[in-house]
N, C-alpha and C positions, 0 to 999 in steps of 0.2 A: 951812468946810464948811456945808451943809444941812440940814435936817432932810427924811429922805425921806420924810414923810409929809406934812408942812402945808409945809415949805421955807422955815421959816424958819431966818435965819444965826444959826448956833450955832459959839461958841468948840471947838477940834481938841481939848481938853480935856475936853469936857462928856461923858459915858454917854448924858443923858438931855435931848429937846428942853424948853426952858424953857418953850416955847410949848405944846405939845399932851404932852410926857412920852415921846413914842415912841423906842424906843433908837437910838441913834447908831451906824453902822457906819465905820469906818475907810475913806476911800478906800485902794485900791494904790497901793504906790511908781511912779513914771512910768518908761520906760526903753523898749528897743525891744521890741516884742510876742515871744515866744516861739513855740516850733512846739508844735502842738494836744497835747493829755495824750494818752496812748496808755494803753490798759489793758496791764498789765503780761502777762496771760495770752494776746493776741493772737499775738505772734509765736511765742508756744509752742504755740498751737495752728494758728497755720500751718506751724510748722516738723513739728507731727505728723502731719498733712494731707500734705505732701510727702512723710516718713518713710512711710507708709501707701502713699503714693502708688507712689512706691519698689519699696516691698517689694512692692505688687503687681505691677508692671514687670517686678521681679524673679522670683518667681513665674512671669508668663506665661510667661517666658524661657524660664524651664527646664523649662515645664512643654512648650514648644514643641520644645523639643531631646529631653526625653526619648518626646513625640509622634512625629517625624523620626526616633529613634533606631528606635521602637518599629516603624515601618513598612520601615524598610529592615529590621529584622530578619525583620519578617514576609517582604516581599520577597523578602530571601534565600532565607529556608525555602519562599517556593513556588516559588521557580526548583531550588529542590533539589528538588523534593517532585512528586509525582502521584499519580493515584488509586492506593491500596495503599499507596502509600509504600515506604521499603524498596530490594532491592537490584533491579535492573534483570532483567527475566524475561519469559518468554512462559510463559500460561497457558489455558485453557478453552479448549484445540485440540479441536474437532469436527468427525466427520464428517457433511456434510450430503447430503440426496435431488439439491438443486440449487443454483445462489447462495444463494436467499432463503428455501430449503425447509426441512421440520424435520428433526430429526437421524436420521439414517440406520440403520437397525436393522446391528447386530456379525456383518455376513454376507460371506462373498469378493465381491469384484467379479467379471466377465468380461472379458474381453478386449475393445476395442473398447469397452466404459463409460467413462465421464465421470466423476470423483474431483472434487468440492467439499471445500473444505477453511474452516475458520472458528478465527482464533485472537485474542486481543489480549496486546499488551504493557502492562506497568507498571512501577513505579519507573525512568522516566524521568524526564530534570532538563531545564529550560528556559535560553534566552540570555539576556541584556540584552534583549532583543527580545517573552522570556514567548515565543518559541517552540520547538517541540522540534525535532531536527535528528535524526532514525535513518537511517540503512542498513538495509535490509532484502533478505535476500538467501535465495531459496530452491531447494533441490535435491533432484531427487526420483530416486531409486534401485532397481532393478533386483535380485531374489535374486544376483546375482554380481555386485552393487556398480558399476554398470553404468548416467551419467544417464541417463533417459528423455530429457530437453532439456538444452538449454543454460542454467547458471543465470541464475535467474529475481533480478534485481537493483533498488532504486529505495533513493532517497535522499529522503526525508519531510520535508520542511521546512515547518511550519505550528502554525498556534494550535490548539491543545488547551484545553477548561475543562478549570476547575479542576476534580478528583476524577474526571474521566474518562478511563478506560482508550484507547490507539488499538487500535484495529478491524482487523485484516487478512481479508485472502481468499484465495484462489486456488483456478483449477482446472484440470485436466490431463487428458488424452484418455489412455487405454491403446492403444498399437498393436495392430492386429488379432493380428501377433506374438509381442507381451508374453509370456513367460513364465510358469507358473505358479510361486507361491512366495509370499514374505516383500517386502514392498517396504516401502520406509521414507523420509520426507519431510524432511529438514533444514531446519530454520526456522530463520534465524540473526539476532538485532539487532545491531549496533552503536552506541550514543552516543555520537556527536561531542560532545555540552555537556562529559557527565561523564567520557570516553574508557570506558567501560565496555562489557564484552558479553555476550549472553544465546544461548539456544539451546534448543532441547529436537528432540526425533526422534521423531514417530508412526511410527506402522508401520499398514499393510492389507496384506491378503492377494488373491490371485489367484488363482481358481481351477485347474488345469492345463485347457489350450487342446486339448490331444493333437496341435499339431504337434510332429515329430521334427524334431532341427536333422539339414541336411543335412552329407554329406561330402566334397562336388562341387557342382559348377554343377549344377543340375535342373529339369526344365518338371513339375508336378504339377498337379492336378485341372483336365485339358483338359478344356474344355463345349463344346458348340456345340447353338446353338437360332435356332430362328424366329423371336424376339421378342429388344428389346434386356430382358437378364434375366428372361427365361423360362426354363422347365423346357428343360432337358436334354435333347439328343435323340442316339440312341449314331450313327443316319446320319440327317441331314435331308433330304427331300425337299423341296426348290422346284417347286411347280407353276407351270410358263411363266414363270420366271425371278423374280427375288427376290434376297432378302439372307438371308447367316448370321451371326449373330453368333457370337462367339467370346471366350470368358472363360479364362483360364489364371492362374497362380503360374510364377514363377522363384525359386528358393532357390539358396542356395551362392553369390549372387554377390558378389565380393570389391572393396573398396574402397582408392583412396588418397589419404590426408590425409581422410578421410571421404567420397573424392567414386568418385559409381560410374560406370562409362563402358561401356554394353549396348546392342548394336544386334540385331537382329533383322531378320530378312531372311525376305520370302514370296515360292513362287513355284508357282503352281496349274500341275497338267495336269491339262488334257481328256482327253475319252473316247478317242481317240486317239495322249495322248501330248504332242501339242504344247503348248506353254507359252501360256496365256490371258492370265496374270496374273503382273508378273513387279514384283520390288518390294523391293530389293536391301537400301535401309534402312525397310521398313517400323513400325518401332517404334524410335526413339533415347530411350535416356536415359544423360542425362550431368548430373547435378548429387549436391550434397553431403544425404546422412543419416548425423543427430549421432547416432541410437541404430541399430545394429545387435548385436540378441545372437543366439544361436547360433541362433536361429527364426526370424531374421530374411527374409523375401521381398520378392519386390514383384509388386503383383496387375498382372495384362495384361489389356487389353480390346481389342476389335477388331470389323470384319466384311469381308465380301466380297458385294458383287454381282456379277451375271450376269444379262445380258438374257434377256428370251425365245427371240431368235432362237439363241442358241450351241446347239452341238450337244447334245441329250441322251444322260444315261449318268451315269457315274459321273468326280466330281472329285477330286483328290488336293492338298490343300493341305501343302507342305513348308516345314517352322518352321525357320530357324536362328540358334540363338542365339549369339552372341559376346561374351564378357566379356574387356574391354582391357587390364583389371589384372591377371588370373590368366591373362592367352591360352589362355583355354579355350574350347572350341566345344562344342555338343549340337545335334543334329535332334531335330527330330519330327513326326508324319507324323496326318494326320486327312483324313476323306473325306466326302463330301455329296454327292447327288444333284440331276441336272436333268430334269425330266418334262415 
C-alpha cells in the first residue's frame, strides 16, 4: 500500500506513515463493482408519491361520477319541472279589450263583439328533447250548451325556459244572433310527456239581443233605401231611374247535417202588371253553419235597377222564399216608385 499523502510504500500492517505519520486507510477488497447505494427512504417515498397519486385519481373519479350523478338528477327534475312547478293547470285566465289590450272591465258583451281571451299553463314536464309536448284544445259554449265553433284544437311542440309559464290566447266573434245569457269557454291541456290533464271554464255574459227565436220560416225587418246602407225608406222614389237597395233577415230556417239549402226567387211588376224583372233563383244559399240556436238568421242583401226609360208608377217587387230542408215556402211583397 501507499501512504496517501507523501506516497510513500508502507507495510498493509502499519496505522501510521513512517514517512510523514499520516494515517493509513485500508484499500477495499477487489471483486466485481456493485449497483450504486440507494437511500433506503427513496422508494418509500415514491411509493407514497404514487399512493397520493392514486388516491387523487381516485378522488377525481368519484368525484366525477357523483358530478354526472348530480346533473342527470338535476336533468331529471327539470324535465319534470316548470315554472310553478307542481301539478299540470291553467291559471291567470283574462278577459282582455283586444289581443294585446288591457284587461277588460266585468261588464256583458253584445252581440256581434269580439271576446279576447288570455290564459297560461304550468306544471308541465319536458322530453329527452327539454321540450314540451301539449294539446291544447278549446270550446266555447252557448246559455243552452250550444258550440259557438268548432273546437278550437293545436298540439305545442317546442322549447320553453326554464321557469316560464306557456302563454295562450284566443279570440271569438259573437254572432249578430248569439243569445243573451251565461256563456262559458272550456280550456282544456293535455301532457303528452307526463300523460297528465288540466282544465278550467270562464264564463261571460251577454247581454239579451231582443231577438225572438222564430216558429217558422220568416222574412223580418224589410228595408229598402236609396243608398247601399242608408236610412230606410217605407216607398222610394227613383227620380229618371236608379237603384234600390234592399236589406232583410230570414229566421226559422232549418238545417241538414248542419248545411242550409235557401233559394229565393224575385219577380217585379210594373205600373201595368207586366213582369220587368224576373229572377227565379235570385239569392241561393246552400252551405254548412256549425252554430245555429234558437235566434238564429241569416241577413239578406240585395238591389234592383231600373232605367230611366221604363214606364213610370208604381213597382211591386215579390220575395219568395224556399227552404229545401223543411219544404217550406213564404212571400213577401215590397213596392217603390219610378218618376
Amino acid at each position: 500500500m501507499f501512504c496517501p499523502r507523501c506516497g510513500t510504500p508502507a507495510h498493509a500492517d502499519l496505522r501510521f506513515c513512517t514517512a510523514c505519520g499520516a494515517p493509513l486507510i485500508p484499500s477495499a477488497p477487489a471483486g466485481p463493482a456493485g449497483p450504486p447505494s440507494q437511500t433506503p427512504e427513496a422508494p418509500a417515498a415514491a411509493v407514497e408519491r404514487k399512493s397520493a397519486l392514486t388516491t387523487r385519481v381516485a378522488i377525481g373519479v368519484t368525484l366525477l361520477v357523483v358530478l354526472i350523478a348530480a346533473a342527470a338528477a338535476a336533468y331529471l327534475l327539470y324535465r319534470g319541472s316548470s315554472a310553478g312547478g307542481g301539478d299540470l293547470r291553467v291559471v291567470n285566465v283574462a278577459f282582455r279589450q283586444s289581443e294585446d289590450g288591457p284587461p277588460r272591465a266585468d261588464a256583458p258583451y253584445a252581440s256581434g263583439d269580439t271576446v279576447y281571451v288570455k290564459y297560461e299553463v304550468l306544471g308541465f314536464a319536458k322530453d329527452k328533447e327539454d321540450k314540451i309536448d301539449l294539446l291544447l284544445r278549446v270550446v266555447a259554449r252557448d246559455p243552452d250548451n250550444l258550440g259557438l265553433y268548432p273546437p278550437w284544437e293545436k298540439e305545442l311542440v317546442q322549447e320553453v325556459p326554464r321557469g316560464r309559464p306557456v302563454n295562450g290566447w284566443f279570440h271569438l266573434g259573437l254572432q249578430p244572433y248569439a243569445p243573451g245569457g251565461a256563456y262559458k269557454v272550456e280550456i282544456q291541456v293535455h301532457d303528452k310527456v307526463k300523460n297528465t290533464d288540466a282544465a278550467t271554464t270562464p264564463m261571460f255574459h251577454v247581454e239579451p239581443s231582443g231577438v225572438a227565436p222564430a216558429a217558422g220560416l220568416e222574412m223580418r225587418d224589410f228595408a229598402l233605401s236609396l243608398s247601399q246602407d242608408g236610412p230606410p225608406a217605407e216607398v222610394p222614389v227613383l227620380e229618371g231611374g236608379g237603384t234600390v237597395y234592399l236589406r232583410w233577415k230570414i229566421f226559422g230556417v232549418q238545417a241538414r247535417e248542419d248545411r242550409v239549402n235557401l233559394e229565393i226567387a224575385l219577380k217585379v211588376l210594373g205600373p201595368g202588371g207586366n213582369t220587368v224583372v224576373d229572377e227565379p233563383k235570385y239569392v241561393v244559399v246552400d252551405q254548412s253553419f256549425y252554430y245555429r240556436p234558437r235566434t238564429f238568421f241569416l241577413p239578406m242583401s240585395g238591389h234592383i235597377t231600373l232605367p230611366g226609360e221604363f214606364p213610370k208608377g208604381t213597382y211591386t217587387a215579390l220575395f219568395t222564399a224556399t227552404d229545401e230542408v223543411a219544404t217550406a215556402q213564404i212571400p213577401y211583397t215590397a213596392t217603390f216608385e219610378l218618376r
